[in-house]
C-alpha positions as CSV (number, residue, x, y, z in Angstrom):
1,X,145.8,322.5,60.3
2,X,142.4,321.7,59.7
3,X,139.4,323.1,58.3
4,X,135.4,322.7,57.7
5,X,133.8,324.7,55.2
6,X,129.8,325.0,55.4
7,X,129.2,324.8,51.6
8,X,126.0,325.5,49.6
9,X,126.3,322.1,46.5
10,X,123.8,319.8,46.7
11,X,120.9,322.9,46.7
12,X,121.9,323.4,43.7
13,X,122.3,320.3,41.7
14,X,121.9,321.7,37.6
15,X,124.0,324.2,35.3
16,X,126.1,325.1,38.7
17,X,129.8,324.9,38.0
18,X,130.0,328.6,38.3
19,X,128.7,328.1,41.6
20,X,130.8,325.1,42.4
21,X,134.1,326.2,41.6
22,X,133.2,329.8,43.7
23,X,132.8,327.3,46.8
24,X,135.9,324.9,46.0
25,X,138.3,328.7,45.7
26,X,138.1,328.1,49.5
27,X,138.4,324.0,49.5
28,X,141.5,323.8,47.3
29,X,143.2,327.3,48.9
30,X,143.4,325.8,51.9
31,X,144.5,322.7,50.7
32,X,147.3,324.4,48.6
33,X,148.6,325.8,51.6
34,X,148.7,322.4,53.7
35,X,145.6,322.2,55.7
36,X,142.9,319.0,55.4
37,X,139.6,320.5,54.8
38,X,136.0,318.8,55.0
39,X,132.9,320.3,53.8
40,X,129.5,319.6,55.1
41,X,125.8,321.1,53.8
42,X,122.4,320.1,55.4
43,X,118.9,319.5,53.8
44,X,115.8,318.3,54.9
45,X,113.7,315.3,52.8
46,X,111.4,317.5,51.9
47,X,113.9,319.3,49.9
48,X,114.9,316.2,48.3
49,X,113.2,315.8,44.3
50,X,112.5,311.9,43.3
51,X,115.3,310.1,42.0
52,X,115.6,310.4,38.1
53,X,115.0,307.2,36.2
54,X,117.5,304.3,37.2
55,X,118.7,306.0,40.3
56,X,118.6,305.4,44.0
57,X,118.8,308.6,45.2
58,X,117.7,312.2,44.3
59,X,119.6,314.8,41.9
60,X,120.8,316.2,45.6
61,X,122.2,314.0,46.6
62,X,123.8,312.6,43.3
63,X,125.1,316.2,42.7
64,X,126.7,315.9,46.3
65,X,128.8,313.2,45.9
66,X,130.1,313.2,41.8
67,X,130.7,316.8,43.1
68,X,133.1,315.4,46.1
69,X,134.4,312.3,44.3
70,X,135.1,315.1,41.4
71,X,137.5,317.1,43.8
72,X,139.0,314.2,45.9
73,X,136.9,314.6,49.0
74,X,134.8,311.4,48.9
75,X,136.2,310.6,52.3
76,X,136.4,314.0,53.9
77,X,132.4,315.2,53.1
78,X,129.6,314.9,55.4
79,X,126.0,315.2,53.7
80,X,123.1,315.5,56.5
81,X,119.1,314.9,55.7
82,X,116.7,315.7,58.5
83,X,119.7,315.4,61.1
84,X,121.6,311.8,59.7
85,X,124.1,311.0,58.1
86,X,126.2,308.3,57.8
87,X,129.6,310.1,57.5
88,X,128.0,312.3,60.8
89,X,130.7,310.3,63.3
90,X,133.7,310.5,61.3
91,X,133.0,314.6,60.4
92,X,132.3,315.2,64.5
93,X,135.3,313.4,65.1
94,X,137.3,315.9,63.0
95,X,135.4,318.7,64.1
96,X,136.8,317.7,67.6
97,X,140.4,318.4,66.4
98,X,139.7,321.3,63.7
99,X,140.8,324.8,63.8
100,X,138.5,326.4,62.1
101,X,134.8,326.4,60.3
102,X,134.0,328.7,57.0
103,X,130.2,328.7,56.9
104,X,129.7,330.0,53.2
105,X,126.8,332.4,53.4
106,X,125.8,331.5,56.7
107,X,124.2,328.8,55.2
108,X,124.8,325.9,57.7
109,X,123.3,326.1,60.8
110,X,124.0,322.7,62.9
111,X,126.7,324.7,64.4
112,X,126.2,322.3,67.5
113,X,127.7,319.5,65.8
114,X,131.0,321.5,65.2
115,X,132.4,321.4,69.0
116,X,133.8,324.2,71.0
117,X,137.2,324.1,69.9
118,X,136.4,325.1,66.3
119,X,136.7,329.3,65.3
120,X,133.5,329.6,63.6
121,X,133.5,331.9,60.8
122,X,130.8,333.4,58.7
123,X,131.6,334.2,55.2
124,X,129.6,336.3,53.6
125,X,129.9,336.2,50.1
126,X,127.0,338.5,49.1
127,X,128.5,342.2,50.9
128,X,125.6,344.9,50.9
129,X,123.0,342.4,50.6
130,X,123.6,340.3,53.1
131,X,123.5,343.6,56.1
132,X,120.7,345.2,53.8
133,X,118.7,342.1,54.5
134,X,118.9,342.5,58.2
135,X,118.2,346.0,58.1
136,X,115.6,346.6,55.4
137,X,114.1,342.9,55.7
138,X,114.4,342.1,59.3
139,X,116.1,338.9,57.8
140,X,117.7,336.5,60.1
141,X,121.1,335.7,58.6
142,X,122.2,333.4,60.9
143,X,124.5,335.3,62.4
144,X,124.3,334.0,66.2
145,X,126.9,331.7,67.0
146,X,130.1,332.7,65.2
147,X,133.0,333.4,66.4
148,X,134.2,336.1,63.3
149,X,132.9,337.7,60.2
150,X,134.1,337.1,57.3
151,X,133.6,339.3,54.2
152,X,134.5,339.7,50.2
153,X,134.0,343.3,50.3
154,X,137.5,344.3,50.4
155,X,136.1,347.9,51.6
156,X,134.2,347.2,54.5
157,X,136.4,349.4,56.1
158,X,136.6,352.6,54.1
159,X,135.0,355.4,55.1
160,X,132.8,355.9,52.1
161,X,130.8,352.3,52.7
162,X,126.7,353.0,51.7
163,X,125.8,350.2,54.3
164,X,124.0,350.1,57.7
165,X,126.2,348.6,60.8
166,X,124.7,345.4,61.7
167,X,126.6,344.8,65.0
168,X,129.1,342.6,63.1
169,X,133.1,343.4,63.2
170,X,133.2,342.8,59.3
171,X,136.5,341.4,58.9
172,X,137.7,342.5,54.7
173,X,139.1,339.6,51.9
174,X,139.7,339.3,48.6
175,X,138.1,336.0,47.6
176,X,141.3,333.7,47.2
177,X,142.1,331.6,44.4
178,X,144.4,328.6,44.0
179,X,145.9,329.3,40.5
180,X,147.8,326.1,40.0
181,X,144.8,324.1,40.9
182,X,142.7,325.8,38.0
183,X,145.2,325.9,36.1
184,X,145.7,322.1,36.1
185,X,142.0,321.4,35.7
186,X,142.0,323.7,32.5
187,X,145.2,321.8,31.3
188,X,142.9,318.3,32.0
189,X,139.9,319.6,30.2
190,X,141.8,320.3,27.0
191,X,143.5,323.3,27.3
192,X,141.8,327.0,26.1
193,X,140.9,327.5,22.5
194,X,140.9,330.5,20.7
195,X,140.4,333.6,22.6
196,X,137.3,335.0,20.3
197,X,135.9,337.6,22.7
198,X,135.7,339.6,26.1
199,X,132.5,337.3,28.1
200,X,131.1,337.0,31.3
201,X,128.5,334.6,32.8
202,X,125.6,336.1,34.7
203,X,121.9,335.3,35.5
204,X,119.7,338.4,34.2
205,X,117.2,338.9,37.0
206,X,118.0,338.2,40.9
207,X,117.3,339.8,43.8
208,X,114.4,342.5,44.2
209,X,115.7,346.1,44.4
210,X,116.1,347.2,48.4
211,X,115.8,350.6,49.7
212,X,117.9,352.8,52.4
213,X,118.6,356.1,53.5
214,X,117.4,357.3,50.1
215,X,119.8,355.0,47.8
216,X,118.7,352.0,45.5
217,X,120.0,348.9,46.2
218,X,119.8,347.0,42.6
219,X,120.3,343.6,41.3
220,X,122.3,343.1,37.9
221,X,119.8,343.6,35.4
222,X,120.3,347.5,35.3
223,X,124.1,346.9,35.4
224,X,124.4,344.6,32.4
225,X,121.4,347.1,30.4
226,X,123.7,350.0,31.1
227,X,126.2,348.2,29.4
228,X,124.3,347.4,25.9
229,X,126.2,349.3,23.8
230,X,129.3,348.4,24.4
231,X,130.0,346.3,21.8
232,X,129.2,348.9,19.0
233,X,131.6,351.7,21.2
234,X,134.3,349.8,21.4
235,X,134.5,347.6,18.1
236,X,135.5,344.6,20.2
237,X,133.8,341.4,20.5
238,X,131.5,340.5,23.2
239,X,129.9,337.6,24.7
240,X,127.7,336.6,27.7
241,X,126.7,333.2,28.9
242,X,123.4,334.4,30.7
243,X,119.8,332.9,31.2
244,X,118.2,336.0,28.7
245,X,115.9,334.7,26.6
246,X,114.5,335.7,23.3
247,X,111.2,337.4,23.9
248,X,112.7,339.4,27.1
249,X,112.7,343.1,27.4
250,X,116.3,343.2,27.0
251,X,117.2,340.6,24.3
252,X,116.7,342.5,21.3
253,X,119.1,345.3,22.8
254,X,121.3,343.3,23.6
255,X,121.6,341.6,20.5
256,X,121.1,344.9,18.7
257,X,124.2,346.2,20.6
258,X,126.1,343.5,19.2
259,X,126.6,341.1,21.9
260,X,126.5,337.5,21.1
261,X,124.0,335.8,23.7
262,X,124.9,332.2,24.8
263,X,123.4,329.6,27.5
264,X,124.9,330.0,30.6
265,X,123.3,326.3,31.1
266,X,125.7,324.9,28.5
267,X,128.4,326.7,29.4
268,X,128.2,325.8,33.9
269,X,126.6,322.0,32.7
270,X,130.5,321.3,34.3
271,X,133.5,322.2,35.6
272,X,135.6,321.3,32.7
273,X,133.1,323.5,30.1
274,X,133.1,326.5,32.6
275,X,136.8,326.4,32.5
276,X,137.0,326.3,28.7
277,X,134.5,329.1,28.6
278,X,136.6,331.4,30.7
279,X,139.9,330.2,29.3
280,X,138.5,330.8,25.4
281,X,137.9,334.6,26.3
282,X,139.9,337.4,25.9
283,X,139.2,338.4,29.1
284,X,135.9,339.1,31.6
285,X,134.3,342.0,31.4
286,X,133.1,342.3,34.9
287,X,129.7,343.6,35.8
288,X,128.6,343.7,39.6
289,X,125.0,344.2,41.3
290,X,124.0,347.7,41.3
291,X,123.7,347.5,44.9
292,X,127.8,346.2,45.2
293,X,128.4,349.1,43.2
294,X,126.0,351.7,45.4
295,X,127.7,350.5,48.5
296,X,131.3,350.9,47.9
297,X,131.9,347.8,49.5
298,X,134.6,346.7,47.3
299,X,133.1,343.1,46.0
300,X,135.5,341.7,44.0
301,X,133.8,338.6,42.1
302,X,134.7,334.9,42.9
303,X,134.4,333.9,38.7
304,X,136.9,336.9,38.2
305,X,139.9,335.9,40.1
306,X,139.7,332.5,38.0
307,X,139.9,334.8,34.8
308,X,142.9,336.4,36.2
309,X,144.2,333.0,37.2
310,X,143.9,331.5,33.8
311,X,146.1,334.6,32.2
312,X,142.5,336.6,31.2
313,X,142.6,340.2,32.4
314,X,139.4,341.6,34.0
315,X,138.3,344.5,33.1
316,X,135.8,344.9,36.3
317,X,133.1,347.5,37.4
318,X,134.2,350.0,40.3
319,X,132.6,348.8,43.3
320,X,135.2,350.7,45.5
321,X,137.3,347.7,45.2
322,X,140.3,350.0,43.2
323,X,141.0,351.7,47.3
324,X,142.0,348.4,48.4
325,X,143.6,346.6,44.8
326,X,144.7,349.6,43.0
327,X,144.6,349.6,39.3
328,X,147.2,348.0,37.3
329,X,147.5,345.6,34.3
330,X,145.4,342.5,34.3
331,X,142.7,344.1,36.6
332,X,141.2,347.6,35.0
333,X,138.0,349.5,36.7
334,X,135.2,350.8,35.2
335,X,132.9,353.1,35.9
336,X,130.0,353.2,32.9
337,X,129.7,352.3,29.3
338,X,132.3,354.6,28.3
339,X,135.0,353.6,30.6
340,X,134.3,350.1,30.0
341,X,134.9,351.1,26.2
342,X,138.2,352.7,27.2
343,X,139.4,350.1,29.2
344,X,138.8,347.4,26.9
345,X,140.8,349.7,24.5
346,X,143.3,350.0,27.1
347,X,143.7,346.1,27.5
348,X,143.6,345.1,23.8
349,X,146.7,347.7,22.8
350,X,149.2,345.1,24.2
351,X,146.2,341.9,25.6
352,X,149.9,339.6,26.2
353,X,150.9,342.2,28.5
354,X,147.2,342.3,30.2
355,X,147.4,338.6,30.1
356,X,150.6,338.5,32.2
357,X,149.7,340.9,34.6
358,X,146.5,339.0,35.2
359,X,147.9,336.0,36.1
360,X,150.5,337.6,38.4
361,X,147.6,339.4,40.0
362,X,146.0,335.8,40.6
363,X,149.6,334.3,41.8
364,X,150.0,337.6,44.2
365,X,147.2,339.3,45.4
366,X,144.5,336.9,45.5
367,X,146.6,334.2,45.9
368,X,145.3,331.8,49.4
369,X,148.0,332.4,51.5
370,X,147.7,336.6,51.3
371,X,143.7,336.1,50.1
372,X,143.3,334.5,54.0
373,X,146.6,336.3,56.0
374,X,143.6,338.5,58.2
375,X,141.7,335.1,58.9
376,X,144.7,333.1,60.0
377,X,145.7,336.4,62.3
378,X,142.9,335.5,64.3
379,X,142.8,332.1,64.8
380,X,143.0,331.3,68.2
């Protein structure tokens, strides 16, 4: 079998591993399970910045390619600028014979050069925001031309989703996550040290608040503020790799709460460092966009199931994502502050146990071959 995947790399060229290893979950699940894969992302020149000193092309396109030669797909990428590429006959060519196309938040839009035997698939990796866009913006997302849709919220189809109907047949995942292959990396990066304290990695401010039927729609800033305290309730260590800087509203309650504050530049600068950074907690304590959590769509995050794959249990706010993975060891909900508290209690009486559980959670459930099961069911 063979597959494209529309990814979203070279736009984002600095301090991305986070980002990088969120797109290559898809690339190496579906190589675990047998199938070639190529991805492909477009740009236009003017999106290009200049070359840094003593190189020929710019950090784009730079990024691109370490980042394909990094995960063995030097000869199986296609990079197009303003329409050209010189990979474009060889990726056309496989196109011609490929079963399907994952266009990672709808970003790719050359569907044309894909062929008509391709399924074309939009992911959308952003649930709530994504159809809140198109109602509340008018945004186009890119939607025409695919085949299915494609969504990480695992609850799309519960009757207690907060989100408008866009036309789309929402089709429900769990992101996958190839466990041996991170596994492997972290082993080739130096292994974990020592487990010093639950983390996460987040940027502090994102998208603007959106408004519908009465209900906010919020970013993560108000999620992580909520959860300030939580260090001083629950008497366990706490770190997060975030972009807050000193001088910001919220760094002094933060670090009044007793959080430890790190650079989440230094710790996504790679893939190796991202993985020691995960690998070195005691597990992720899991905070989602106030609007994942308003919706009830069930987002489970793409940085979590590599936690769970590395052996560190999650302990990960209720997005409505317990209807669809229920509860259990490894993978705790939370509601607020005080539930987070009592979960991380939960998980530090016996963290082996939570350890174990987490990894069989990764090897199971959001393994690739059940993580993609409903996509495959529809391949024609």
């Amino acid at each position: 079998m063979k597959a494209v995947i529309g990814a979203v790399l070279a736009r984002c060229p600095r301090a991305s591993a986070g980002h990088t290893c969120a797109v290559m979950n898809w690339v190496k699940g579906l190589e675990s399970l047998g199938w070639e894969v190529w991805i492909t992302e477009h740009l236009t020149s003017d999106e290009l910045e200049l070359p840094e000193p003593g190189r020929a092309r710019s950090p784009q396109e730079e990024f691109w390619h370490e980042t394909a030669a990094e995960f063995g797909l030097s000869a199986r990428q296609c990079l197009i600028i303003d329409g050209k590429s010189p990979d474009l006959d060889a990726f056309r060519d496989f196109c011609a014979g490929a079963d399907l196309f994952l266009n990672y938040s709808g970003q790719f839009k050359r569907l044309d050069l894909l062929g008509d035997r391709i399924t074309k698939c939009y992911l959308d990796v952003d649930p709530g925001f994504t159809q809140l866009w198109v109602e509340t913006c008018g945004t186009d997302m890119n939607f025409a031309g695919h085949d299915l849709f494609l969504t990480v919220g695992s609850n799309f189809h519960s009757p207690h989703l907060c989100l408008p109907r866009t036309g789309q047949d929402w089709i429900p995942l769990v992101p996958p996550v190839p466990g041996d292959y991170w596994r492997e990396r972290l082993a080739a990066a130096g292994g974990a040290s020592d487990r010093a304290a639950w983390t996460t990695v987040s940027h502090w401010y994102g998208y603007n608040d959106l408004v519908w039927e009465g209900k906010t729609y919020g970013g993560k800033r108000d999620s992580l503020h909520a959860l300030a305290d939580l260090p001083r309730l629950s008497g366990a260590p706490f770190c997060i790799a975030s972009d807050l800087q000193p001088g910001w509203e919220d760094y002094d309650p933060f670090i009044n709460g007793g959080w430890k504050l790190v650079s989440s530049a230094d710790v996504c600068r790679d893939v190796p460092a991202y993985l020691r950074f995960i690998a070195g907690s005691r597990g992720e304590i899991g905070v989602a966009k106030g609007g994942y959590v308003v919706s009830r769509g069930g987002w489970v995050s793409d940085r979590s199931v590599i936690y769970l794959a590395l052996g560190r249990p999650v302990v990960l706010q209720d997005t409505g994502w317990p209807e669809v993975v229920p509860s259990r060891p490894g993978l705790l909900p939370f509601e607020d502050v005080n539930g987070a508290a009592m979960r991380i209690a939960e998980a530090e009486k016996n963290l082996d146990a939570q350890s174990a559980g987490a990894r069989e959670l990764a090897d199971t459930v959001f393994t690739p071959a059940s993580s993609l099961a409903p996509i495959f069911e529809r391949l024609r």
